[in-house]
C-alpha positions in Angstrom: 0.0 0.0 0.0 2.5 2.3 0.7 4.6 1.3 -2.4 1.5 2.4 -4.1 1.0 5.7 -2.7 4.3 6.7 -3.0 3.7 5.8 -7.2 0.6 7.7 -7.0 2.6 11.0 -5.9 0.3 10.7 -2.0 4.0 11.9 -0.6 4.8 14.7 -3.4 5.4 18.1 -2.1 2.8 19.3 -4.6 -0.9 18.3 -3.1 -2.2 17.9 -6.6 0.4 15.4 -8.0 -2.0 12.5 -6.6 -4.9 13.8 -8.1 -3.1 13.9 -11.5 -1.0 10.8 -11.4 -4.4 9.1 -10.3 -6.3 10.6 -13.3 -3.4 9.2 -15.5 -3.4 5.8 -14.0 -7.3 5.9 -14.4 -7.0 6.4 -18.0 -4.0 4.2 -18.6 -6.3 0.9 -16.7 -9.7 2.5 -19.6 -6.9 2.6 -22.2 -5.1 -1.3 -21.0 -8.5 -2.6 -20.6 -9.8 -2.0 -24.3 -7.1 -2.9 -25.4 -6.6 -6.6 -23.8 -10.4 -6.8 -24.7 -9.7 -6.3 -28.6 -6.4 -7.7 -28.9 -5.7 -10.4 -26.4 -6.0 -13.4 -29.0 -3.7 -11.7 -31.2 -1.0 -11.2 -28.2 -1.5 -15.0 -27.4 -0.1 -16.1 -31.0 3.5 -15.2 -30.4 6.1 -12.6 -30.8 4.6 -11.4 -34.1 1.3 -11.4 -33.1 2.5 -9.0 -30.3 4.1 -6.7 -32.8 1.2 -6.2 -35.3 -0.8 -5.7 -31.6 1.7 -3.3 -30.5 1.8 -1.2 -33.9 -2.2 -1.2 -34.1 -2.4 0.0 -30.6 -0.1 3.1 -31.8 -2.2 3.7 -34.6 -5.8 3.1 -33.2 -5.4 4.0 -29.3 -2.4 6.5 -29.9 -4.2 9.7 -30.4 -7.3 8.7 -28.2 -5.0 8.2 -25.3 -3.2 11.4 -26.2 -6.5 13.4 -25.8 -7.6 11.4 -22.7 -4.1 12.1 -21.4 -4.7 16.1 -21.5 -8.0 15.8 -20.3 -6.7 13.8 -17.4 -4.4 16.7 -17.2 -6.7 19.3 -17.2 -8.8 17.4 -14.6 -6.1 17.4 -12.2 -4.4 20.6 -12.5 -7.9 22.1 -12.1 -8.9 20.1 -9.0 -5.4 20.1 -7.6 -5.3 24.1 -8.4 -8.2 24.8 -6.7 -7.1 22.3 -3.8 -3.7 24.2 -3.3 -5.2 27.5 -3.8 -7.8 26.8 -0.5 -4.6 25.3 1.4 -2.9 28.5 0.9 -5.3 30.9 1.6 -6.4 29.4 5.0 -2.6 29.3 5.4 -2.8 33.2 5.5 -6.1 33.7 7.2 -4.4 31.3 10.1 -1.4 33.4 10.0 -3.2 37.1 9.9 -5.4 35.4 12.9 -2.4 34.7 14.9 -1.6 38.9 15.1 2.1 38.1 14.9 3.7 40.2 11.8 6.8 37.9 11.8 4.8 35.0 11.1 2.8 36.5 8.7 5.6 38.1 6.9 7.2 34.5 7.0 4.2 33.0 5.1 4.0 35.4 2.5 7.6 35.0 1.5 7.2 31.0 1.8 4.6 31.4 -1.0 6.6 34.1 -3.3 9.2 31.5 -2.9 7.3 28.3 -3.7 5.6 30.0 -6.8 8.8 30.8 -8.1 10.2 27.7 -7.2 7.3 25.9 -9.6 7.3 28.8 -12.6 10.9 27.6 -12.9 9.9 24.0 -13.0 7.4 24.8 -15.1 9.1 26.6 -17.9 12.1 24.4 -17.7 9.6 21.5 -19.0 7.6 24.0 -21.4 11.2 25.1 -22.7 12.3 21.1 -23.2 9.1 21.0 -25.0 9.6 23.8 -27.2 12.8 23.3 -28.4 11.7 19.7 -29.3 8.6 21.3 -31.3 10.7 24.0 -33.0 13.4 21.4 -34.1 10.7 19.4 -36.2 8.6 22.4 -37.2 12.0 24.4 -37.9 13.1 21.0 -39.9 9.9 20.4 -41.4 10.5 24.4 -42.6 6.8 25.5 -41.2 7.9 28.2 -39.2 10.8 30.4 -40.1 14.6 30.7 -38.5 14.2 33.7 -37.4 10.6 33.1 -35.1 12.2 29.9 -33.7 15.8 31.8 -32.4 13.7 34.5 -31.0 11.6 31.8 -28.4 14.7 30.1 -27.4 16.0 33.8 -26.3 12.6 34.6 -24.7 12.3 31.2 -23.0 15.7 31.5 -21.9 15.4 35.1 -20.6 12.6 33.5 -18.3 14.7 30.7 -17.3 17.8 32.8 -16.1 15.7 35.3 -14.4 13.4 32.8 -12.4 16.7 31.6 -11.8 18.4 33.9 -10.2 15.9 34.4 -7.7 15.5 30.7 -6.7 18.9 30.4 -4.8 18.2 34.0 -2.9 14.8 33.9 -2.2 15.3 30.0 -0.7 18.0 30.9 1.9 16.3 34.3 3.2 13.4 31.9 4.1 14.9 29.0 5.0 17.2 31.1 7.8 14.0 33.0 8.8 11.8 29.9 8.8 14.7 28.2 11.5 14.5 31.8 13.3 10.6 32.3 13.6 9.5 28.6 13.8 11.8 26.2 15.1 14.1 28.7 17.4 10.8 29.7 19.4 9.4 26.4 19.2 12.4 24.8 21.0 12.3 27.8 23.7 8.7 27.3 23.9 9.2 23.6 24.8 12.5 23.0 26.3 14.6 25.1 29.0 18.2 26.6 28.4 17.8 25.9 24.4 21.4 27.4 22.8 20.8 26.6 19.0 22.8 27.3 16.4 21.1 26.0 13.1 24.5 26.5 11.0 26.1 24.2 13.9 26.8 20.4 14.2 28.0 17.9 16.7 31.5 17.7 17.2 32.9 15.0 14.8 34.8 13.0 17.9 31.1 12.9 19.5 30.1 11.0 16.9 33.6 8.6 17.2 33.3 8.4 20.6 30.1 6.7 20.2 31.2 3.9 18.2 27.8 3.5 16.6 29.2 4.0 13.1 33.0 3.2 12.3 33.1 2.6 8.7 32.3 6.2 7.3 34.2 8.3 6.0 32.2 11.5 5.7 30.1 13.7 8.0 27.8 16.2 7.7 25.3 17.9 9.4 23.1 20.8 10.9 21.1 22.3 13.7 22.8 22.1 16.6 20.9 21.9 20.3 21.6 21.6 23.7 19.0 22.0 26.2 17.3 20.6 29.5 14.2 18.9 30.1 12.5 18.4 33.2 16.2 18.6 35.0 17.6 16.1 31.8 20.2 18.1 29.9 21.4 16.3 26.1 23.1 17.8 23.1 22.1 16.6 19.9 22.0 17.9 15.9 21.1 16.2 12.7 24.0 13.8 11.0 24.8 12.3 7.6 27.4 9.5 7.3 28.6 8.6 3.9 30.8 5.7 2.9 32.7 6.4 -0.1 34.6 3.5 -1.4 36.2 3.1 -4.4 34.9 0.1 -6.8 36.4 -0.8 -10.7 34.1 -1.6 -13.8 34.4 -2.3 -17.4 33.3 0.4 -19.8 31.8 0.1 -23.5 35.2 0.1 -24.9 36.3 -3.0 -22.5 38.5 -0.6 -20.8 38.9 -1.0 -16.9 38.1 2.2 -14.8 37.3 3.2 -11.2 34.9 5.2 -9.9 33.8 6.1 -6.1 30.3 5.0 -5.0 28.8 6.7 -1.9 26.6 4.8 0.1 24.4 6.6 3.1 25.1 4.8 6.6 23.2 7.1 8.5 20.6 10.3 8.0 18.7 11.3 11.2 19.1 12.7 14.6 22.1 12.4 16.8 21.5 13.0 20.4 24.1 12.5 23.4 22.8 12.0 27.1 24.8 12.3 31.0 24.2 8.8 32.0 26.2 6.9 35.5 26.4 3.5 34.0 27.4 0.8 36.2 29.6 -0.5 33.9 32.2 0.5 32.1 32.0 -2.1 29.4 30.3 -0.5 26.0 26.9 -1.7 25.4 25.1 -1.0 21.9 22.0 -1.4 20.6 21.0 -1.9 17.1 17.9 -2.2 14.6 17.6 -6.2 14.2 18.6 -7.2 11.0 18.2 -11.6 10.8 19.0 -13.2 13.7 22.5 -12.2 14.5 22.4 -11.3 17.9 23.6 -14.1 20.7 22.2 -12.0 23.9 18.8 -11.9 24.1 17.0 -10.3 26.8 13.9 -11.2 28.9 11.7 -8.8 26.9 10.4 -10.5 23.7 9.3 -7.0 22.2 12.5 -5.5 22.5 14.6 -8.7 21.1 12.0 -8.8 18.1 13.2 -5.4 17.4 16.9 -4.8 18.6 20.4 -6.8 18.8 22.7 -6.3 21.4 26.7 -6.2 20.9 28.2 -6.3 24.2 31.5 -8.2 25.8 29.3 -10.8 27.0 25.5 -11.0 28.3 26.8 -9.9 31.8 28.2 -6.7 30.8 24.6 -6.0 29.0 22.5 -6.7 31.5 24.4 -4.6 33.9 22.9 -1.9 32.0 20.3 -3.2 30.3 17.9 -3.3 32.9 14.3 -4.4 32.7 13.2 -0.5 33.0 16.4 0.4 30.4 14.6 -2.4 28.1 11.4 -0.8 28.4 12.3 2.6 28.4 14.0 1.8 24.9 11.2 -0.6 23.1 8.9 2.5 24.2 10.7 5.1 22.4 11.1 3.1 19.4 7.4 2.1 19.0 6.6 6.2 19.3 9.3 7.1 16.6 8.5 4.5 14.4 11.8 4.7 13.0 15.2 2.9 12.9 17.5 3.6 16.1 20.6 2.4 17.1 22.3 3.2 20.9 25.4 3.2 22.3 26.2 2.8 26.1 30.1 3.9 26.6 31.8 6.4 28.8 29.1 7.4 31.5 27.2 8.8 28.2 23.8 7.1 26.4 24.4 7.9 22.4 21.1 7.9 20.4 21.2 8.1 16.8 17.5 8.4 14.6 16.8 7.4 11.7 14.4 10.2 10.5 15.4 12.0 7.8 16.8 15.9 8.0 14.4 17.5 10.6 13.4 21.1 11.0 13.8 22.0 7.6 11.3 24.4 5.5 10.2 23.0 2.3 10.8 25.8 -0.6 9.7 23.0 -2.9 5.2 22.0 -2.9 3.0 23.6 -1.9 3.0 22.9 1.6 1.4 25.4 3.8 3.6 27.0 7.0 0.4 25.6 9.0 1.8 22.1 8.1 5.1 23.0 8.2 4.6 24.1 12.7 2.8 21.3 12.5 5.8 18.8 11.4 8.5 21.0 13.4 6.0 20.6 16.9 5.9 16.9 15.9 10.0 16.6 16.1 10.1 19.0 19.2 7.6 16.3 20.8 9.6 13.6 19.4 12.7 14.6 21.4 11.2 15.2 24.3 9.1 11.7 24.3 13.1 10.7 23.8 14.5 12.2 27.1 11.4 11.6 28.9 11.0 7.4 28.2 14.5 6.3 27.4 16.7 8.1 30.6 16.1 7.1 33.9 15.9 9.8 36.1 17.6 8.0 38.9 20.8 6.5 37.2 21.7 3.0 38.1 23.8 3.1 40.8 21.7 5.8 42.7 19.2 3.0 42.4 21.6 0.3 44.1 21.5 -1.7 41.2 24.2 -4.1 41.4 
């Protein structure tokens, strides 16, 4: 099912892309259908059967679907339109209703931005288009030289000035979107925020945890460090990339290299104060098989997690029934890959959830969805500190 959304365009940033693609599939299943129903006999008789099927298919269906494939256009750039268009101008009631200027000001240059963002879209494809069209009109001599040179120039003057605001117009609200909505949604929530959005983790943080050995490049924003209820934590968004270097044969039979980049790791990175009773490091990892030797005494959390430890001793030292728990809860409210690391009196928590607190220039997404989606990560984290750390560490508890 999801498969099948994601085909249908249900996680585009543009709302109407499902109601197109769904018109287009709707009229490719008409067009598929009357065809089988005429021609399935013919198919059925072999490979040249199939061809003569194939070239009356062109010739009968071709220009029906063509005109069914524009009016499935039409159907779903007008419903889609007029979907977007309501989105966006609730988006501004909502924002006029809140009386703050900032975050009006904010949604007005999020939608300069996206329509700009989409007019250049737009007229690169129209542009593709027309060069095609004036090739084989110019060719076929039905238009003269001059007429044809004088749209590229036009369609290019468009192109380089939608262009040249794009990369502008993106980072002015990007930066104010991180200002406006995520800086005062973090004070809003947590206590002593310092954020610094340019800002990662330090690279030995993410070393030190051990979690990820193999990569060999690191990126990443939106630095944090804050308290909640008496819990202080550090964290930012990470990417680890592995490049590594791999040989192929090309068309000539020569052998040549080339470096392939595979993604370890794209989420959140978050580093927590914990007085382990043990020294001995203790991680935790997504399950992947049955690879894992220690199992634990909670089903839910082996059917989920492997454990690489010195021995079963040195995990359950830490991994305590409530440490058990505390972790199978905060996975089942992510609902996203997470691996931890117990070493140095620290807990290491990395997320699997994409880039976070990031506007989208590109849809049509309103900023309603968009505080939305940033209140949903703030909640996220603190769901984090609140059900994975004991608030009594383990040998305040007398655990021995």
């Amino acid at each position: 099912m999801e498969k099948a959304k994601r085909i249908l365009g249900f996680y585009s940033p543009y709302s109407w892309t499902k109601w197109l693609r769904i018109s287009f599939a709707t009229i490719g299943l008409v067009i598929a259908f009357a065809f089988w129903s005429n021609f399935s006999s013919l198919m059925a008789s072999g490979i040249f059967g199939l061809i003569i099927a194939l070239v009356l298919f062109v010739i009968i269906f071709g220009p029906t679907l063509a005109v069914l494939i524009g009016i499935a256009a039409g159907i779903g750039a007008i419903i889609g339109g007029i979907q977007s268009g309501r989105k966006q101008a609730k988006s501004l009631e909502d924002s006029k209703k809140s009386g703050d200027p900032e975050l009006l000001a904010l949604d007005r240059l999020r939608i300069r931005v996206q329509v700009v963002n989409f007019l250049f879209l737009a007229f690169l494809v129209f542009s593709i288009v027309a060069v095609i069209a004036c090739n084989i009109l110019g060719g076929l001599e039905l238009i003269p030289k001059g007429s044809w040179v004088a749209a590229m120039l036009l369609l290019g003057g468009i192109l380089a000035f939608l262009g040249f605001q794009i990369s502008p117009g993106n980072k002015k609200y990007k930066s104010s979107f991180k200002e406006i909505i995520v800086r005062k949604g973090l004070e809003t929530a947590l206590d002593n925020v310092e954020y610094n959005p340019a800002c990662k983790l330090d690279e030995s943080v993410i070393r030190e945890s051990g979690l990820f050995v193999d990569y060999s490049g690191y990126t990443g924003n939106d630095f944090i460090k804050a308290e909640k209820n008496g819990i202080s934590f550090i964290q930012s968004d990470a990417r680890l990339v592995k490049e590594t270097s791999e040989y192929y044969i090309d068309s000539d039979g020569d052998r040549r290299s080339r470096v392939k980049v595979d993604k370890l790791f794209e989420g959140r990175f978050m580093v927590f104060d914990y007085d382990a009773i043990s020294n001995e490091p203790v991680e935790v990892h997504p399950r992947k098989g049955s690879g894992s030797e220690i199992n634990t005494e909670l089903e839910a959390f082996n059917r989920k997690f492997a454990v690489i430890a010195k021995d079963a001793e040195s995990a359950f030292r830490i991994l305590t029934p409530q440490v058990l728990e505390g972790i199978t809860l905060a996975s089942d409210k992510l609902g996203c890959p997470m691996h931890l690391s117990f070493r140095n009196d620290k807990i290491y928590v990395a997320i699997s959830n994409g880039d976070t607190f990031e506007a989208a220039a590109v849809g049509d997404s309103t900023l309603m969805e968009l505080r939305k989606s940033v209140a949903e990560e703030i909640q996220a984290v603190i769901d984090m500190v609140g059900t994975l750390y004991l608030k009594k560490p383990l040998r305040e508890r007398g655990t021995v």
